[in-house]
SEKOLRO-63628 format. One record per residue (C-alpha): residue in three letters; chain; y, x, z. Coordinates in Angstrom, 1 decimal, m for minus. Layout:
<sites>
   type   mol    north     east       up
    ala     A        Y        X        Z
...
</sites>
This chain:
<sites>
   type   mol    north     east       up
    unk     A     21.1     13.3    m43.6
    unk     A     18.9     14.6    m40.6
    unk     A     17.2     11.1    m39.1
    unk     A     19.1     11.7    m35.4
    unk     A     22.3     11.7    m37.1
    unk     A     21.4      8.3    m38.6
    unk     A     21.0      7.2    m34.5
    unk     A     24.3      5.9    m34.3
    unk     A     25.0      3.7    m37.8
    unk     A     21.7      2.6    m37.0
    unk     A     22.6      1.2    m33.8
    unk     A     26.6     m0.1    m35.0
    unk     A     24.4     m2.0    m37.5
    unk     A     22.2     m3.9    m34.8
    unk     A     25.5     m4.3    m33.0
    unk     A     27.2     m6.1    m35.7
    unk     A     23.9     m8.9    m35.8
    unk     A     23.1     m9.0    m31.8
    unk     A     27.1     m9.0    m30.8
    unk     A     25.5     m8.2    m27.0
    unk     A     23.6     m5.3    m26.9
    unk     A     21.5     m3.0    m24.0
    unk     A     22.5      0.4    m26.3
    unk     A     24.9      1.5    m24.5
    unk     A     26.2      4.8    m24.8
    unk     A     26.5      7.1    m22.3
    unk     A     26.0      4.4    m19.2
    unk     A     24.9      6.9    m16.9
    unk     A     28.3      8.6    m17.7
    unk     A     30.4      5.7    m16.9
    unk     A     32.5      5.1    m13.7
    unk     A     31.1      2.2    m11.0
    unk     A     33.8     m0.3    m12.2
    unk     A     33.3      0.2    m16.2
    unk     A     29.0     m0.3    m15.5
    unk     A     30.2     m3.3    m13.8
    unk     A     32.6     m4.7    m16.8
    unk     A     29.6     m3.8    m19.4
    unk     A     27.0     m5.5    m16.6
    unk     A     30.0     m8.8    m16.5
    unk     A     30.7     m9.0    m20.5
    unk     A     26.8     m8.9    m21.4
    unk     A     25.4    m11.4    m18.7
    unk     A     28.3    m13.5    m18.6
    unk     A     28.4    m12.6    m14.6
    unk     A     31.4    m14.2    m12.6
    unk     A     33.8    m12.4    m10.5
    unk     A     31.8    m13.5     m7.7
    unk     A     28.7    m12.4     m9.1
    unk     A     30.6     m8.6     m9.2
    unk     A     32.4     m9.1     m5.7
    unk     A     28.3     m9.7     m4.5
    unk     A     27.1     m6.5     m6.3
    unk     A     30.0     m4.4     m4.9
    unk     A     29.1     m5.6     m1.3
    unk     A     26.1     m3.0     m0.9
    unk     A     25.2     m4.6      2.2
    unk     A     24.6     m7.7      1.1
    unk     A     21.8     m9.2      2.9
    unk     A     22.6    m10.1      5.9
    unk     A     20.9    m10.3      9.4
    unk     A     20.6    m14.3      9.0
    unk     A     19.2    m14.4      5.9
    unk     A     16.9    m11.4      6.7
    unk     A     15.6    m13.2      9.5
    unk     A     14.6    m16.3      6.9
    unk     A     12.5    m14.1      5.2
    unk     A     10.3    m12.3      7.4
    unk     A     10.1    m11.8     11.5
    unk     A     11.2     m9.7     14.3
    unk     A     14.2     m8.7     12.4
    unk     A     16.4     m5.8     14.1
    unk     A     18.0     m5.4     10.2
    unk     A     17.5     m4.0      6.8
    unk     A     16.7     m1.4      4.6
    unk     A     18.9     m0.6      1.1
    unk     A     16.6      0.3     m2.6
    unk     A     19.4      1.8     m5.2
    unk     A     19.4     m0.9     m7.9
    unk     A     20.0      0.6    m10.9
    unk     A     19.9     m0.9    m14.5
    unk     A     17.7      0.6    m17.3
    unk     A     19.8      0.3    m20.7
    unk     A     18.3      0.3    m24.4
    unk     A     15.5     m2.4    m23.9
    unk     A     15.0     m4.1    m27.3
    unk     A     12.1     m6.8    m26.7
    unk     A     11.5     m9.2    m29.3
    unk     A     14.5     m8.5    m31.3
    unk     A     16.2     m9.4    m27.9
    unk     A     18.6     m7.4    m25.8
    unk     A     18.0     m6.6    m22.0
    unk     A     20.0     m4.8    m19.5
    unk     A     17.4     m4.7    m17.0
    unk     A     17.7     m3.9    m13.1
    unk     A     15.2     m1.7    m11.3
    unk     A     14.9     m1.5     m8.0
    unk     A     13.6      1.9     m6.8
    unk     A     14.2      5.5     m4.7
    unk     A     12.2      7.7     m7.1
    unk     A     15.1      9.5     m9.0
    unk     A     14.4      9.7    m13.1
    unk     A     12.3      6.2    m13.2
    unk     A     15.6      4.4    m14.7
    unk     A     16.4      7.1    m17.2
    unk     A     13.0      7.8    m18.4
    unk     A     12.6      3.7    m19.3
    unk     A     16.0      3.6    m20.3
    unk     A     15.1      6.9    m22.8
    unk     A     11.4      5.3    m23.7
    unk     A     13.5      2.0    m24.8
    unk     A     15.9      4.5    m27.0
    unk     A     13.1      5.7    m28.8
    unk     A     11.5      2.8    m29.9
    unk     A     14.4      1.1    m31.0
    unk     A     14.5      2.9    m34.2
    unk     A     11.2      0.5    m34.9
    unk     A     12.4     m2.6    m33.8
    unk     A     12.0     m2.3    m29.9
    unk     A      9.0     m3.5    m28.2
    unk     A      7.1     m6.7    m28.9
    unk     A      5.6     m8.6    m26.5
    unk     A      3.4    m11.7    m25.3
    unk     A      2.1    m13.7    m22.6
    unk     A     m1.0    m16.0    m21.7
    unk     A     m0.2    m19.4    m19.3
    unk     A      1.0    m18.6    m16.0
    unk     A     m2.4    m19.7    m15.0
    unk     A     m3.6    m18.3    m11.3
    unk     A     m7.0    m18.3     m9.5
    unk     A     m7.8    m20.0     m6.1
    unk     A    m11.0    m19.1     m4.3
    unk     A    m13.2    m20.9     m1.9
    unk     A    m15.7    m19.6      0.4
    unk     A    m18.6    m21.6      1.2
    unk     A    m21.5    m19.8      3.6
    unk     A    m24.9    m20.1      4.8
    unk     A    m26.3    m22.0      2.1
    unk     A    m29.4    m22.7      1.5
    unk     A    m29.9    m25.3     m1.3
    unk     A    m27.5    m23.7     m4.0
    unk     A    m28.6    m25.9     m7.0
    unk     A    m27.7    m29.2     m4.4
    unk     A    m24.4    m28.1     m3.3
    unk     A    m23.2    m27.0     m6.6
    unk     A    m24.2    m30.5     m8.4
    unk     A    m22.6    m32.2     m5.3
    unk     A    m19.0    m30.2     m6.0
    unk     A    m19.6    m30.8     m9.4
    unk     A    m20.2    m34.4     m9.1
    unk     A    m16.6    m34.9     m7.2
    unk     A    m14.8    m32.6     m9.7
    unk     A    m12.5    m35.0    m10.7
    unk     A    m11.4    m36.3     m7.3
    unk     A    m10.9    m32.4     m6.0
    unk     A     m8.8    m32.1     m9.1
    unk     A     m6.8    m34.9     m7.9
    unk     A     m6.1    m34.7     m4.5
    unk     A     m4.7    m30.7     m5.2
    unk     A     m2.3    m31.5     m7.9
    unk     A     m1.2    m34.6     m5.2
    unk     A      0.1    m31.4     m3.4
    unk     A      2.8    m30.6     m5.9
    unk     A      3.5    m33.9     m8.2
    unk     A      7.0    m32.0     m9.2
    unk     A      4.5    m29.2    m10.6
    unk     A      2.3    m31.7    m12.7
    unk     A      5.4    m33.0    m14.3
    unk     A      6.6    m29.7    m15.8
    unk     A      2.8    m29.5    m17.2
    unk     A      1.4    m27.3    m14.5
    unk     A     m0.8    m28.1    m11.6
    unk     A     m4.5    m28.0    m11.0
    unk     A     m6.6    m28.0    m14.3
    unk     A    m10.3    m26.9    m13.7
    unk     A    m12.7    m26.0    m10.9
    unk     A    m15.6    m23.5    m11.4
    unk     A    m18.1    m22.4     m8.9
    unk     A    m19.9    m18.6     m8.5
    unk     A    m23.0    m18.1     m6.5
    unk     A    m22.8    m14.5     m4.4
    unk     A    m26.4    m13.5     m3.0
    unk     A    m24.9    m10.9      0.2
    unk     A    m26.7     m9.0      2.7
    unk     A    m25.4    m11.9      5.1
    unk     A    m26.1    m14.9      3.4
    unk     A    m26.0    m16.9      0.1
    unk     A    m22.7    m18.2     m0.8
    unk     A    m20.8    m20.3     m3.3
    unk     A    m17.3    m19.7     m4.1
    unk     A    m15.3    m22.5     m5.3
    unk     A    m12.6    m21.3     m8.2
    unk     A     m9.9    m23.4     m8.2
    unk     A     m7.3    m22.7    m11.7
    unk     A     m3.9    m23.9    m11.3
    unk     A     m1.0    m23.6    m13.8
    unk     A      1.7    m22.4    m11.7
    unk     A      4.3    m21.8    m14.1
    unk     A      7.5    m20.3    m13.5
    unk     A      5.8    m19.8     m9.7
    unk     A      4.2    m16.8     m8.8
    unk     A      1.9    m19.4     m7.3
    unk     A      0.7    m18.5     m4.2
    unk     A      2.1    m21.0     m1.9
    unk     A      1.5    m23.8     m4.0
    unk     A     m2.2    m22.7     m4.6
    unk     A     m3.0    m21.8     m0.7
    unk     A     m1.8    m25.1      0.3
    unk     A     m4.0    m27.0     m2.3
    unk     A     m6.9    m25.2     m1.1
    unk     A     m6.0    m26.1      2.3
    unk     A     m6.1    m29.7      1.5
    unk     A     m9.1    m30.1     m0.6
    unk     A    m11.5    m27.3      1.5
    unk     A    m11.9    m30.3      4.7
    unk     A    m13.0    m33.2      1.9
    unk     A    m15.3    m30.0      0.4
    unk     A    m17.1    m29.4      3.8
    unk     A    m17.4    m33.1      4.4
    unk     A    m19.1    m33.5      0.6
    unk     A    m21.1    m30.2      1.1
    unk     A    m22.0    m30.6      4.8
    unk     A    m21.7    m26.8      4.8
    unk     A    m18.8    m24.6      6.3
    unk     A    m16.1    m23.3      4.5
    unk     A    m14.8    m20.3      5.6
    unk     A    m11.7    m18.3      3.5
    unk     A     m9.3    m20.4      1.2
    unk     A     m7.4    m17.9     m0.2
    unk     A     m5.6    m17.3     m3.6
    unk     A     m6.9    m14.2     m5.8
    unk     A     m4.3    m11.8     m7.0
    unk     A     m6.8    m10.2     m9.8
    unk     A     m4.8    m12.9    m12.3
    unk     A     m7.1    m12.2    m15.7
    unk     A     m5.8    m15.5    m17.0
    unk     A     m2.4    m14.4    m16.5
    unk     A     m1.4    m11.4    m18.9
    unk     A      1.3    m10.1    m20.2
    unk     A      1.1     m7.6    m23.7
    unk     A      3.6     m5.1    m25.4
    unk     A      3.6     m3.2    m28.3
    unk     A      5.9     m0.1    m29.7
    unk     A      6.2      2.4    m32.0
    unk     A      7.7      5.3    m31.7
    unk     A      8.4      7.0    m35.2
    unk     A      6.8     10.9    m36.5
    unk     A     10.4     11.9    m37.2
    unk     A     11.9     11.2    m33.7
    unk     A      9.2     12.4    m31.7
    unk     A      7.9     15.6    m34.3
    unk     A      4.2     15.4    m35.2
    unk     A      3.4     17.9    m32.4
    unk     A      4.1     15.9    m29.7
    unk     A      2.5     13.0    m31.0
    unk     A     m0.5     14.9    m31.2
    unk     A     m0.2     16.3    m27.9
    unk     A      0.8     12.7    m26.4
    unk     A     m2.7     11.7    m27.7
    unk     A     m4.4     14.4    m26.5
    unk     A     m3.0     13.7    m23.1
    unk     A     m4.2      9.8    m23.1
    unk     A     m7.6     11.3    m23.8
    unk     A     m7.5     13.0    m20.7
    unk     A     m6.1      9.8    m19.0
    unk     A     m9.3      8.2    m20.5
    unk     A    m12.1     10.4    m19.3
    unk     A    m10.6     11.8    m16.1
    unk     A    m10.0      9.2    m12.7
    unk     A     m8.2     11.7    m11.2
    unk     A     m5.3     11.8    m13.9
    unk     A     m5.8      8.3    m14.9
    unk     A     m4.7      7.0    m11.5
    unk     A     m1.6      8.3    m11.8
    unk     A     m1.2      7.4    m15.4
    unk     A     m1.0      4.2    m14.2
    unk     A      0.8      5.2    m11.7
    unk     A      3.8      6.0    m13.7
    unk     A      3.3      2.6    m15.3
    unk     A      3.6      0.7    m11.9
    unk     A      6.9      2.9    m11.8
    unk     A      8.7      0.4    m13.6
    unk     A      6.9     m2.6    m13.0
    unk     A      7.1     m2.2     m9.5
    unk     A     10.9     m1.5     m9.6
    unk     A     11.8     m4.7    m11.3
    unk     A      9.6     m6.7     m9.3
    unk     A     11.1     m5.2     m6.7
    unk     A     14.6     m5.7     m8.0
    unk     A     14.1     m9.7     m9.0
    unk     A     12.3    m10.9     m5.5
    unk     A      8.4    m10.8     m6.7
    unk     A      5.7     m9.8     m4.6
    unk     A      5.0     m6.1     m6.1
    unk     A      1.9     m5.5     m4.1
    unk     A      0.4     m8.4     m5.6
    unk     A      1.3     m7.1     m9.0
    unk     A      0.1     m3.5     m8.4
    unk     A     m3.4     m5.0     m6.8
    unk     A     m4.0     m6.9     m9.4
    unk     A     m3.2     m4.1    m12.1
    unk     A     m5.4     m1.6    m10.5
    unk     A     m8.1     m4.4     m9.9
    unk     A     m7.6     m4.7    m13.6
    unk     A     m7.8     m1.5    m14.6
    unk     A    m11.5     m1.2    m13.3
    unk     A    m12.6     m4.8    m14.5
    unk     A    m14.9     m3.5    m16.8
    unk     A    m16.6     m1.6    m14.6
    unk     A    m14.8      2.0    m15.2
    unk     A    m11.2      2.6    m14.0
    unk     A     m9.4      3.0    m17.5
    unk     A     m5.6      3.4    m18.2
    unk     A     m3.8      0.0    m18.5
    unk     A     m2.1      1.3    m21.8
    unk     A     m3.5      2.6    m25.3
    unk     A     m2.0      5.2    m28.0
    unk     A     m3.1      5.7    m31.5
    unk     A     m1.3      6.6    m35.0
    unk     A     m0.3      4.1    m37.3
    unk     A     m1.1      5.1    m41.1
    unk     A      2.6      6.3    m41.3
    unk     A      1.1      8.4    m38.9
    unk     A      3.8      7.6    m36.2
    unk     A      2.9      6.8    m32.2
    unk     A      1.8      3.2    m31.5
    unk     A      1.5      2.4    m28.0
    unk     A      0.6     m1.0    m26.0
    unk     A     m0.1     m2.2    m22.8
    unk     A     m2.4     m5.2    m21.5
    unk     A     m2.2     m6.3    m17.8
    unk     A     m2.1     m9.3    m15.6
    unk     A      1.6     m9.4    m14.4
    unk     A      2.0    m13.0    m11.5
    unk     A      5.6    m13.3    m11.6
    unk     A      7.9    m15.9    m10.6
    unk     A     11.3    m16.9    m11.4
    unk     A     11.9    m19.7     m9.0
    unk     A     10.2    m19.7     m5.3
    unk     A      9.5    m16.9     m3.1
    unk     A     12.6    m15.2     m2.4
    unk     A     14.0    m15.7     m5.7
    unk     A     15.9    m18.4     m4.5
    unk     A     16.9    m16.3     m1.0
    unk     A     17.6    m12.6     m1.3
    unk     A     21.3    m12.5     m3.4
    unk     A     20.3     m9.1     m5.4
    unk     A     17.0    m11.2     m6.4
    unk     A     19.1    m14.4     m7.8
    unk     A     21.7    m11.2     m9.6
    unk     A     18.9     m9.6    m11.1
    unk     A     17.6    m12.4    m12.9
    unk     A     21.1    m13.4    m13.8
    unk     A     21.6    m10.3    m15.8
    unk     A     18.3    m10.3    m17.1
    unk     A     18.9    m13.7    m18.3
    unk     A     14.6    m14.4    m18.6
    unk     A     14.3    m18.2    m19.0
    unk     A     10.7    m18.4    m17.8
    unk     A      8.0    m16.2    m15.4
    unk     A      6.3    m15.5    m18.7
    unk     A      9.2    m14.3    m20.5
    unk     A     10.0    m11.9    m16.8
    unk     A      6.0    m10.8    m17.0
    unk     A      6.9     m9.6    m21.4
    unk     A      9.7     m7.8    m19.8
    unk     A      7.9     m6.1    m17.4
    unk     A      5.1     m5.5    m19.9
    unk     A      7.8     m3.3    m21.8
    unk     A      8.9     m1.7    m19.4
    unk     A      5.8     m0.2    m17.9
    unk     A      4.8      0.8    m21.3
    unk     A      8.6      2.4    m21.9
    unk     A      7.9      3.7    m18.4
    unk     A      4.3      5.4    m19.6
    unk     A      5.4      6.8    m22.8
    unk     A      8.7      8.5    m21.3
    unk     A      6.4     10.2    m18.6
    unk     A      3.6     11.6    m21.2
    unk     A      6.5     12.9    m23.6
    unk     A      8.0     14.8    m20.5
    unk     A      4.7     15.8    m19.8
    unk     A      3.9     17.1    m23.1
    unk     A      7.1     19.2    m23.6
    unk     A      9.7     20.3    m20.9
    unk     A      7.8     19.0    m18.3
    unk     A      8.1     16.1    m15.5
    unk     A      9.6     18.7    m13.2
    unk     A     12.8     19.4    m15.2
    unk     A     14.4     15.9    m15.8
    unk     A     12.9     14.9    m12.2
    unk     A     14.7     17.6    m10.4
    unk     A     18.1     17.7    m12.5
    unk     A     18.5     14.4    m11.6
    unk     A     17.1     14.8     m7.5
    unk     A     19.4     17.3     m7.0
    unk     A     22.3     15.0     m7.0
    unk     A     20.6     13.9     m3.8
    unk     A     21.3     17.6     m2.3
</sites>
């Protein structure tokens, strides 16, 4: 038997042990009302939850005016649901927020593929986030440092006094580092403040403790402090994901050209920008789609990206000794399931519902796979029909 005509025992099997599954045939094919019954039986959504996601005009003017100011009203993203995701032996429909046609059927087809080895697999450091400092005109470094040093403790203190609710879950403020910047201006030190933020993004919680402890610094420093700011380059903070995607799915050929085309990716900024790029695709679009501050993310990827000096693609192929595809990806991903607008925007609190991610890290694994889904979906297009034809068969709907 030919391994595609396999696809579909294959898949009845994994249905029998995981009773809810994201391999769903033919979803695109559906009607609006049967995506919503599949969306309602696998997330357990209530017929309010379905009466919100029918009401395409959701957000009103009063809760848009919460969020940001000068509101005159609102702009609508298609939220769209990429099917297939299989992370960690764990099923996810998950929602994407985007205008770019073919971004949700590329994941949801990346997914597909990798299925037939298990889906993705995926891992997370601590939600651990960096705030910075700025001290200026100094001119004894070695003094000022051993005086900061000397009150590390107390520092420590008075910013996890900011959030006790934080310090009970285990987060909060947990060390204090400083780095001395010779500049054309002046010397400086910056303070580098680590916080455990967990299922926060972070960066309210973070800006106000630097807020409160950069006074009692200038008074133990004598020295002005100028910014007091959280970093979004969150190295302590990333989020891994593996897949496989087998020689007798893809045909030898394309896995060879696939590599071929990541070499490129490697050597060559111009195409590696948009390598990641197309990664960012789907990260973006569920960050988008579950409330969290994409900008931050995509900063913090690209900052990433050329951490080592040389902008380098954020994922990595090579051929297992089975000689199939093995592809993973390695980024910092700041995500938050509570805070922000999380709590606000309706779609936001919808998303995550269907989603069902318990914690930021397990949100920042998802993500992980889906910009890697996202990557490999776009260099197998790329590699054989071309981006252009799925692309345009599906932008011409919008004609």
């Amino acid at each position: 038997m030919h391994f595609f005509q396999t696809e579909n025992i294959l898949f009845q099997k994994m249905a029998f042990f995981n009773k809810k599954t994201s391999k769903i045939s033919f979803f695109y094919k559906k009607t609006y009302q049967e995506k919503l019954e599949e969306l309602k039986n696998f997330a357990n959504l209530t017929e309010q939850d379905i009466f919100e996601l029918k009401n395409l005009a959701q957000l009103s003017f009063g809760t848009a005016d919460k969020m940001v100011e000068n509101v005159i009203s609102t702009i609508q993203i298609p939220l769209g649901i990429a099917t297939n995701f299989l992370i960690n032996k764990k099923n996810y429909l998950v929602p994407m927020a985007t205008e770019e046609p073919s971004v949700i059927a590329a994941a949801s087809n990346g997914a597909k593929l990798a299925r037939f080895s298990g889906g993705f697999t995926a891992t997370s450091t601590q939600p651990i986030m960096i705030g910075q400092i700025q001290i200026i005109n100094i001119k004894n470094i070695k003094e000022i440092k051993s005086k900061i040093l000397q009150n590390k403790n107390f520092l420590l203190k008075l910013a996890n006094k900011q959030d006790i609710f934080l310090q009970k879950l285990g987060g909060g403020a947990i060390n204090l580092k400083l780095k001395t910047l010779k500049t054309n201006r002046c010397n400086m030190l910056i303070v580098n403040l680590f916080v455990n933020v967990k299922d926060a993004m972070g960066a309210n919680i973070i800006n106000t403790m630097l807020e409160k402890i950069a006074p009692e610094i200038e008074k133990i420093t004598n020295h002005k402090i100028l910014l007091k700011i959280i970093s979004n380059l969150s190295i302590y903070r990333m989020a891994k994901a593996k897949a496989v995607w087998k020689k007798e799915i893809l045909g030898q050929d394309t896995i060879e050209n696939i590599l071929d085309a990541y070499e490129f990716a490697k050597i060559d900024i111009f195409r590696t920008v948009t390598h990641n790029k197309g990664i960012m695709n789907g990260i973006d679009a569920v960050a988008l789609a579950t409330g969290n501050d994409f900008r931050a993310i995509e900063a913090g990827a690209h900052g990433y990206a050329c951490y080592k000096k040389k902008y380098a693609p954020l994922t990595h192929y090579y051929k297992n000794k089975n000689q199939d595809l093995v592809g993973k990806i390695y980024l910092p991903i700041p995500v938050g399931t509570i805070g922000g607008i999380t709590n606000i925007h309706p779609s936001a609190k919808l998303s995550l519902k269907i989603l069902g991610a318990k914690s930021a890290c397990e949100l920042s694994q998802i993500m992980a796979s889906v910009g890697l889904a996202q990557n490999f979906a776009a260099l197998k297009a790329l590699v054989t029909d071309g981006i252009q034809k799925g692309h345009m068969t599906l932008h011409k709907r919008k004609l």
